[in-house]
Biopython code that builds the backbone (N, CA, C, O; Angstrom):
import numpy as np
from Bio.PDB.StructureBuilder import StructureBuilder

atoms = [
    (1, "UNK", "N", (-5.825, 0.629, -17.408)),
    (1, "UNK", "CA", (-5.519, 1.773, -18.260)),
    (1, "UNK", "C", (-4.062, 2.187, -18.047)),
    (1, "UNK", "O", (-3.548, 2.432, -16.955)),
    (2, "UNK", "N", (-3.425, 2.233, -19.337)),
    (2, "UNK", "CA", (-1.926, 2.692, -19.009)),
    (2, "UNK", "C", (-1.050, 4.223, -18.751)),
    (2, "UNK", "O", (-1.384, 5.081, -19.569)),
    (3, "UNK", "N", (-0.532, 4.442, -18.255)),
    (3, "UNK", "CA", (-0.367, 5.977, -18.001)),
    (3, "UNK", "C", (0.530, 6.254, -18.935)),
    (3, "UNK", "O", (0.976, 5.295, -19.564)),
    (4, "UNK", "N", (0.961, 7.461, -19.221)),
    (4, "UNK", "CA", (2.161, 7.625, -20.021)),
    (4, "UNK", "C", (3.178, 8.889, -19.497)),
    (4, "UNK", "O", (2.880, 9.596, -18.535)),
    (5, "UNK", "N", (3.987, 8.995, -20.010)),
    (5, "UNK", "CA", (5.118, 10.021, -19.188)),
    (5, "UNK", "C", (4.983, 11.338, -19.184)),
    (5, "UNK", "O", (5.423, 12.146, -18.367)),
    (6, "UNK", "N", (4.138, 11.572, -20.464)),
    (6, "UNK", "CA", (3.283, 13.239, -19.907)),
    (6, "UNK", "C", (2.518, 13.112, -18.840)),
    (6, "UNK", "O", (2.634, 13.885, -17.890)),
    (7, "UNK", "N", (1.811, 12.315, -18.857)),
    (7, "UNK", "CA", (0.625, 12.426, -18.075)),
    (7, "UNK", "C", (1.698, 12.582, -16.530)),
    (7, "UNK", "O", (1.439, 13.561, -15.829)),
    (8, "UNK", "N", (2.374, 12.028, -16.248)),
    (8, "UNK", "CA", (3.252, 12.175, -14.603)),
    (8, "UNK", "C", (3.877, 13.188, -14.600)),
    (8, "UNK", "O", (4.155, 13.807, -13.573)),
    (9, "UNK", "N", (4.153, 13.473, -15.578)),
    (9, "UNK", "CA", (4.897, 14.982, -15.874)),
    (9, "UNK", "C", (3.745, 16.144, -15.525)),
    (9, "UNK", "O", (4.164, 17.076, -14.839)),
    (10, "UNK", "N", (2.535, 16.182, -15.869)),
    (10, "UNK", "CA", (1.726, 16.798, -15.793)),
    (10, "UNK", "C", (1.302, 16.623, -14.176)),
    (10, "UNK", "O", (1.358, 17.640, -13.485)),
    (11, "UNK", "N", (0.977, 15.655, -13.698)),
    (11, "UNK", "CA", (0.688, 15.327, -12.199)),
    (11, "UNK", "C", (1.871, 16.165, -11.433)),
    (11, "UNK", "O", (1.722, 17.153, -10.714)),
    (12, "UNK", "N", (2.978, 15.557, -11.754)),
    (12, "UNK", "CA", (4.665, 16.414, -10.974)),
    (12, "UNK", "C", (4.284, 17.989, -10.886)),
    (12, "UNK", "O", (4.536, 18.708, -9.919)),
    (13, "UNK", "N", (3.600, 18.406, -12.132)),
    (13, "UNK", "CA", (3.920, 19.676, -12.282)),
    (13, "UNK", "C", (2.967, 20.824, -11.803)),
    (13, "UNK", "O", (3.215, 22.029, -11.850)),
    (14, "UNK", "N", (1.869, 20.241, -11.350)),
    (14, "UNK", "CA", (0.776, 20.583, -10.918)),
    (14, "UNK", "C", (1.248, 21.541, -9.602)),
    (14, "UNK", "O", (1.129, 22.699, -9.200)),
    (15, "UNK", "N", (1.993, 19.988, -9.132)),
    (15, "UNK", "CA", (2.632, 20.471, -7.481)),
    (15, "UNK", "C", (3.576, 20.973, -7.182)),
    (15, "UNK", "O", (3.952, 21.131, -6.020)),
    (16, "UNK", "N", (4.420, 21.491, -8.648)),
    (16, "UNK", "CA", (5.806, 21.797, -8.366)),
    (16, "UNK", "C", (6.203, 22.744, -9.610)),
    (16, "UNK", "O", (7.330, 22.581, -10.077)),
    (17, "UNK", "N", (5.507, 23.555, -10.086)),
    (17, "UNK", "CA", (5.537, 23.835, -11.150)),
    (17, "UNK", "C", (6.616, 24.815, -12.145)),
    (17, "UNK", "O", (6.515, 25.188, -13.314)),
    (18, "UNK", "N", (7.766, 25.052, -11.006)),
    (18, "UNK", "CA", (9.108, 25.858, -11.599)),
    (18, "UNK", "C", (10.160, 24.551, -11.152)),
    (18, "UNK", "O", (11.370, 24.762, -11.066)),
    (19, "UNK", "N", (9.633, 23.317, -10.905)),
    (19, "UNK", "CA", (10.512, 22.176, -11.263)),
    (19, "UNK", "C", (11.379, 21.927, -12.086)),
    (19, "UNK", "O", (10.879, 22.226, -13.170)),
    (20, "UNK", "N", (12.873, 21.381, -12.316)),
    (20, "UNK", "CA", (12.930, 20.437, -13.464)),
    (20, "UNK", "C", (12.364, 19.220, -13.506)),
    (20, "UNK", "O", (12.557, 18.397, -12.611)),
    (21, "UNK", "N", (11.695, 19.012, -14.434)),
    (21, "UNK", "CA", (11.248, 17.344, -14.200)),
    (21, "UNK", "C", (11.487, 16.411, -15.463)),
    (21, "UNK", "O", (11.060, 16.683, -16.585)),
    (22, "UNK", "N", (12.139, 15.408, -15.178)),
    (22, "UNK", "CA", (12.325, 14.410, -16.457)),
    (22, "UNK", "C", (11.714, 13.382, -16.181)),
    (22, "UNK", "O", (11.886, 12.837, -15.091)),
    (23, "UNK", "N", (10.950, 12.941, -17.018)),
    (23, "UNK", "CA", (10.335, 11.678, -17.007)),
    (23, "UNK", "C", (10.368, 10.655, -18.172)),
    (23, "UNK", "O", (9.821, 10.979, -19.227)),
    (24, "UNK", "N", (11.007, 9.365, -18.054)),
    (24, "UNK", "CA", (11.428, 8.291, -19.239)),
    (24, "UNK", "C", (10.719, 7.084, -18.408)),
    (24, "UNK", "O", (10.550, 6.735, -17.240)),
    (25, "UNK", "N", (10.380, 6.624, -19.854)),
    (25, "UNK", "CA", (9.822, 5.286, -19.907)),
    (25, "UNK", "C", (8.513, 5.309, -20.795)),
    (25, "UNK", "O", (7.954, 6.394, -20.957)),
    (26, "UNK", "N", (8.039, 4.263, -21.330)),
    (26, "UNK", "CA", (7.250, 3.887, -22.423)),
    (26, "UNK", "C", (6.598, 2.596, -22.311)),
    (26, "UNK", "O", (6.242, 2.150, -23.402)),
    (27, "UNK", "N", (6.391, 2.017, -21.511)),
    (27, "UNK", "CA", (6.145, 0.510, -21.125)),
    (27, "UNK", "C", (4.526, 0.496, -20.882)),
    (27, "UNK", "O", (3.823, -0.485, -21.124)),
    (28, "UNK", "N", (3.963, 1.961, -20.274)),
    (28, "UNK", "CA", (3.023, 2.271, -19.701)),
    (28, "UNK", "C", (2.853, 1.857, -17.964)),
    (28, "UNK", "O", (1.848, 2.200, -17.342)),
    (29, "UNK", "N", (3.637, 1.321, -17.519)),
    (29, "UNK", "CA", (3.877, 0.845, -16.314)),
    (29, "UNK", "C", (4.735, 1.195, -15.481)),
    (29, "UNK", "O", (4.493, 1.342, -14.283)),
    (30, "UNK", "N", (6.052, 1.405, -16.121)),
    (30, "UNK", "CA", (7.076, 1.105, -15.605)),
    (30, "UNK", "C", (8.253, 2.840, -16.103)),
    (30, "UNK", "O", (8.524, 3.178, -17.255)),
    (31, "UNK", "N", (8.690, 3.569, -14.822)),
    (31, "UNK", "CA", (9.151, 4.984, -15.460)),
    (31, "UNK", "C", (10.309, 5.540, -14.883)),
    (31, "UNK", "O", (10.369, 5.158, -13.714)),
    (32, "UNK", "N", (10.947, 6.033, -15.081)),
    (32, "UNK", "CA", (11.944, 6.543, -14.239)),
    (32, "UNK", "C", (11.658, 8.350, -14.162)),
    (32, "UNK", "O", (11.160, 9.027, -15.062)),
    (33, "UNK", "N", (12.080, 8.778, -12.977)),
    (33, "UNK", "CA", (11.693, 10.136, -13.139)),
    (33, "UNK", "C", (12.753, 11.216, -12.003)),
    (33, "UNK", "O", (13.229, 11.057, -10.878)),
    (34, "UNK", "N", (12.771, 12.255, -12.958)),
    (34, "UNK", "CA", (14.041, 13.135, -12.141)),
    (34, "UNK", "C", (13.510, 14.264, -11.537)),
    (34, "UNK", "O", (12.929, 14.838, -12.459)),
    (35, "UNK", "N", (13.309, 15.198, -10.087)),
    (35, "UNK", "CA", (12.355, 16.310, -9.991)),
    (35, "UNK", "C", (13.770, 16.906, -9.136)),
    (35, "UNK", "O", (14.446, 16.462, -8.208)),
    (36, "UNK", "N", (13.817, 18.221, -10.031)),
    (36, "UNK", "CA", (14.820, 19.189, -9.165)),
    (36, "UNK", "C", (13.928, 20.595, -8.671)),
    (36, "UNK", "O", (13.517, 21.262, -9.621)),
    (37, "UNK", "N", (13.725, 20.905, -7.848)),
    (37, "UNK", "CA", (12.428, 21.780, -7.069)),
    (37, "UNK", "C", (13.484, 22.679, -6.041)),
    (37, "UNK", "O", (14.629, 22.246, -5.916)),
    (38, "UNK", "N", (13.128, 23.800, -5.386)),
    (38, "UNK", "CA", (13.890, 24.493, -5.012)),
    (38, "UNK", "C", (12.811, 24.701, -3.920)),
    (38, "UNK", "O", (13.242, 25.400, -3.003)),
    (39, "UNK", "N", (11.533, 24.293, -3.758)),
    (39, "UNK", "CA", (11.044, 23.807, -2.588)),
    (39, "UNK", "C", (11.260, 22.336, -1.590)),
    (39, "UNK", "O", (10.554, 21.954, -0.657)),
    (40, "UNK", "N", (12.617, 21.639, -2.228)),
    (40, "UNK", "CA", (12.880, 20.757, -1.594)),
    (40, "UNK", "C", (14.313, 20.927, -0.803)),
    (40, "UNK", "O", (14.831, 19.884, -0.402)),
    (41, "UNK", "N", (15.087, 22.357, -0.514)),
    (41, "UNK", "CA", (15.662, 22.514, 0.109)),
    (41, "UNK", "C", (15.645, 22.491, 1.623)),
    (41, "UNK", "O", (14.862, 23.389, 1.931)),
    (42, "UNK", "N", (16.080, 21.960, 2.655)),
    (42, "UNK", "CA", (16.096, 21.616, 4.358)),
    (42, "UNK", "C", (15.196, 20.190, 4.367)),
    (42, "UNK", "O", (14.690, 19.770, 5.407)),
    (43, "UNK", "N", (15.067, 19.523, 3.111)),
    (43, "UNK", "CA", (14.103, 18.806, 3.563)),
    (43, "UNK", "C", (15.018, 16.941, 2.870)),
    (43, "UNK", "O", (15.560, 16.709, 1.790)),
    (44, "UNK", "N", (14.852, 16.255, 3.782)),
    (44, "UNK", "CA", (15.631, 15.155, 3.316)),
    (44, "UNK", "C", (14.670, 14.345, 2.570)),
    (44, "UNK", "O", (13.441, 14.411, 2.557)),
    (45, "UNK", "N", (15.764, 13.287, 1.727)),
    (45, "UNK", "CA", (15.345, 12.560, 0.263)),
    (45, "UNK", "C", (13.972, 11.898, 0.355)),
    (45, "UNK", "O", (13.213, 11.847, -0.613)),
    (46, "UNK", "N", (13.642, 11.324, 1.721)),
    (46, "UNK", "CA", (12.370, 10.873, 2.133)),
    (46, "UNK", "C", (11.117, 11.801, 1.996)),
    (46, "UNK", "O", (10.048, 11.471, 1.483)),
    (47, "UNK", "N", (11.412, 12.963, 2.515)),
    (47, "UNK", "CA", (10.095, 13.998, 2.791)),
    (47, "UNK", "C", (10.099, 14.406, 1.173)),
    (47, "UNK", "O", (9.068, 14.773, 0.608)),
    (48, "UNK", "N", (11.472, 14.289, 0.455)),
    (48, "UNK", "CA", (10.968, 14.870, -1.089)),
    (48, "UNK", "C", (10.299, 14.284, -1.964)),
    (48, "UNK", "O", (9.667, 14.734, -2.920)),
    (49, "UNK", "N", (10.522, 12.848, -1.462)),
    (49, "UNK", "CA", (10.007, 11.455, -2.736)),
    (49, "UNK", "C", (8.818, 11.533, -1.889)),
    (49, "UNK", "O", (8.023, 11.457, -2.826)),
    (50, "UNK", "N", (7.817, 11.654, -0.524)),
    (50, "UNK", "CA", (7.121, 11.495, -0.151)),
    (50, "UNK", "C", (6.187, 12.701, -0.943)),
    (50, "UNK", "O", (5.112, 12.313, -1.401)),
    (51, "UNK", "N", (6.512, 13.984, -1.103)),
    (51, "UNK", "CA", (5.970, 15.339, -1.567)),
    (51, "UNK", "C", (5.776, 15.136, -3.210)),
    (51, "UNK", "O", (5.029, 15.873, -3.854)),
    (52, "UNK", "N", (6.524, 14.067, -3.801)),
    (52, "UNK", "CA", (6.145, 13.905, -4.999)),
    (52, "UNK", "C", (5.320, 12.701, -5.085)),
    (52, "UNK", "O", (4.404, 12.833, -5.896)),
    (53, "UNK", "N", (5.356, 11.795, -4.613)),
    (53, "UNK", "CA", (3.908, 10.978, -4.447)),
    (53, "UNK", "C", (2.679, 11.045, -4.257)),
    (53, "UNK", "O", (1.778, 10.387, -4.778)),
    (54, "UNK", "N", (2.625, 12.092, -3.271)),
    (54, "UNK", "CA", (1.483, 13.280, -2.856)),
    (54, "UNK", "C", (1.016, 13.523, -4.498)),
    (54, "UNK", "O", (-0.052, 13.264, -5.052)),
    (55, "UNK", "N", (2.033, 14.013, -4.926)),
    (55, "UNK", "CA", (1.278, 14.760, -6.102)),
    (55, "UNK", "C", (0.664, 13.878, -7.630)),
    (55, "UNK", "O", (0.029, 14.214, -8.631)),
    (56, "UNK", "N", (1.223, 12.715, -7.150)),
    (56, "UNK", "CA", (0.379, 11.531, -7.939)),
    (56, "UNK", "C", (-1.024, 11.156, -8.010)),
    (56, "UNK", "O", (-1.706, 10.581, -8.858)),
    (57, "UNK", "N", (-1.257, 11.670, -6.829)),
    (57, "UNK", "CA", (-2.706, 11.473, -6.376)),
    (57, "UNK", "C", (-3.169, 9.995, -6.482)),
    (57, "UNK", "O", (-3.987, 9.677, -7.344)),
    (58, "UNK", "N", (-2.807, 9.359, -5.871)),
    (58, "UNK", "CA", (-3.159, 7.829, -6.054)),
    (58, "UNK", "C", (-2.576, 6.941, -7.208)),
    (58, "UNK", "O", (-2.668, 5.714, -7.229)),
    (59, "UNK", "N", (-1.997, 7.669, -8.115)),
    (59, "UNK", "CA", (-1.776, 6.746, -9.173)),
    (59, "UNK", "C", (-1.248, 5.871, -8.712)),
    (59, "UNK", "O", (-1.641, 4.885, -9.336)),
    (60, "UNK", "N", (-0.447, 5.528, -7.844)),
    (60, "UNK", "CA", (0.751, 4.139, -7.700)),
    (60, "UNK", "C", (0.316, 3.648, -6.420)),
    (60, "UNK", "O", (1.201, 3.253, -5.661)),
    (61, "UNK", "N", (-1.254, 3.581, -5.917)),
    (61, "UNK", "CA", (-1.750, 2.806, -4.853)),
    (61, "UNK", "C", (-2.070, 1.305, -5.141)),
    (61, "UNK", "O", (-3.086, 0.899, -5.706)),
    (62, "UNK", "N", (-0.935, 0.467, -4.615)),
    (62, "UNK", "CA", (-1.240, -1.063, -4.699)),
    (62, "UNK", "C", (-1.432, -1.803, -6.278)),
    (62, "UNK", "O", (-0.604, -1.658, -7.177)),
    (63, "UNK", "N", (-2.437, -2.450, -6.379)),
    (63, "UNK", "CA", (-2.545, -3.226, -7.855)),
    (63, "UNK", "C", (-3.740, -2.374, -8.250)),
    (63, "UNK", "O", (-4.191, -2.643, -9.364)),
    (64, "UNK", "N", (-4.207, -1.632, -7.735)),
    (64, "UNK", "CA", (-5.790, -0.733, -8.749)),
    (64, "UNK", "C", (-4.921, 0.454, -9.175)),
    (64, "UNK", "O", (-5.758, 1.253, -9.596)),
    (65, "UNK", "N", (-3.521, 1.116, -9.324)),
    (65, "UNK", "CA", (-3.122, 1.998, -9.567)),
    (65, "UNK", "C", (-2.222, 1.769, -10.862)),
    (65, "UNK", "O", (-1.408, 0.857, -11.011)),
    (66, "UNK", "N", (-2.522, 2.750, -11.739)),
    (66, "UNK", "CA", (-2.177, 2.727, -13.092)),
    (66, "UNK", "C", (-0.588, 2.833, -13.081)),
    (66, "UNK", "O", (0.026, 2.138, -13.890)),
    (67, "UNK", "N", (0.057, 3.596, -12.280)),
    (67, "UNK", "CA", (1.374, 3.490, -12.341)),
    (67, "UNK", "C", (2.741, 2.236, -11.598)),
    (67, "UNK", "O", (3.367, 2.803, -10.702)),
    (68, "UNK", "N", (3.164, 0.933, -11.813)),
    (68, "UNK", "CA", (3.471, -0.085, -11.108)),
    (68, "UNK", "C", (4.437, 0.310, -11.232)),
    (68, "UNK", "O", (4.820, -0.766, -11.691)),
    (69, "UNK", "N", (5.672, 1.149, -11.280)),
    (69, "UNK", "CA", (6.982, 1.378, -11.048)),
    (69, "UNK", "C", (7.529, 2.675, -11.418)),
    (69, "UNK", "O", (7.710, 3.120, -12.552)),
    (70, "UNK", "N", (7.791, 3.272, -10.166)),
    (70, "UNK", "CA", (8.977, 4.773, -10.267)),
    (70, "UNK", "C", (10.064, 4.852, -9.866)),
    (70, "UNK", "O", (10.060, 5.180, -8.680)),
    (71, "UNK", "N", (11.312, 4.672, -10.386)),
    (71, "UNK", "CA", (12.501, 5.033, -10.037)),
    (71, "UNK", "C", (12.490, 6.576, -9.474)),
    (71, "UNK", "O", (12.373, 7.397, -10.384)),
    (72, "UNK", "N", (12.542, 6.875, -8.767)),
    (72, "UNK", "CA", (12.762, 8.650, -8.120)),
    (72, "UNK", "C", (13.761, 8.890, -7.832)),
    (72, "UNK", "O", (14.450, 8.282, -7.012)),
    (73, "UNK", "N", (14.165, 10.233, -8.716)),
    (73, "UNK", "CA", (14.941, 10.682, -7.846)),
    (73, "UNK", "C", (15.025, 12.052, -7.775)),
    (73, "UNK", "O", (15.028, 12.860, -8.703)),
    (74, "UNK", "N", (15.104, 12.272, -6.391)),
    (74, "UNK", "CA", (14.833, 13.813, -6.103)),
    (74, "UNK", "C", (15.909, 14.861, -5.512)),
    (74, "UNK", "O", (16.630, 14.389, -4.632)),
    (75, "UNK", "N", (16.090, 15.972, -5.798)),
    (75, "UNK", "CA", (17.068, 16.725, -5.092)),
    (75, "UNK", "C", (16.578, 18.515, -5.450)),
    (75, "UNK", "O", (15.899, 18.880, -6.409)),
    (76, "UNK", "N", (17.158, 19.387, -4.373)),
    (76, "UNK", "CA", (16.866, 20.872, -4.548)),
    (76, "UNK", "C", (18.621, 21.123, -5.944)),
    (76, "UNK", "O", (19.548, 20.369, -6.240)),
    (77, "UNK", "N", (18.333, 22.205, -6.274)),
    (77, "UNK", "CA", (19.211, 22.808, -7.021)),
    (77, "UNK", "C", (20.637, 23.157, -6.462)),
    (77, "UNK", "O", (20.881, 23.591, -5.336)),
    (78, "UNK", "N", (21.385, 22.929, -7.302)),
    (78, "UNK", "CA", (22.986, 23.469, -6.412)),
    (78, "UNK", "C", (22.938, 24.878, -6.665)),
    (78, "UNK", "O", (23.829, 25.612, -6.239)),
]
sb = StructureBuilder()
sb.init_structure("model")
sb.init_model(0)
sb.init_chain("A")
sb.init_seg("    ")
for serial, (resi, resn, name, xyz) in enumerate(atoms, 1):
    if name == "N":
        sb.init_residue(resn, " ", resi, " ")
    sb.init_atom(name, np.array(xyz, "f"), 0.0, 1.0, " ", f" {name:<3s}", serial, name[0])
structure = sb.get_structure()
């Protein structure tokens, strides 16, 4: 089953919900995605891309997961 870029947008936003979040791509697989959160301040690029995976809830676990590619990229607000 293929996901689409609301649908991650909707997952992102669940967990982060005064986010900016951009999400591109159309392939159903394959997405790039931007999350600017102001709960990701003191916290480095690892713990942020880790806090947004969290909020995938499994989608991008191994080959049974509907999502096979995220470009991330994450940062708090200037």
């Amino acid at each position: 089953m293929a996901i689409e870029a609301h649908d991650i947008e909707a997952l992102i936003r669940e967990a982060f919900p005064k986010a900016k979040i951009t999400v591109q791509g159309d392939d159903g697989a394959h997405f790039a995605a931007e999350v600017i959160d102001e709960s990701f301040k003191g916290m480095n690029r690892v713990q942020q891309q880790r806090a947004v995976y969290a909020a995938l809830k499994g989608k991008m676990d191994g080959s049974n997961g509907e999502l096979h590619a995220l470009a991330l990229t994450t940062k708090a607000p200037d």
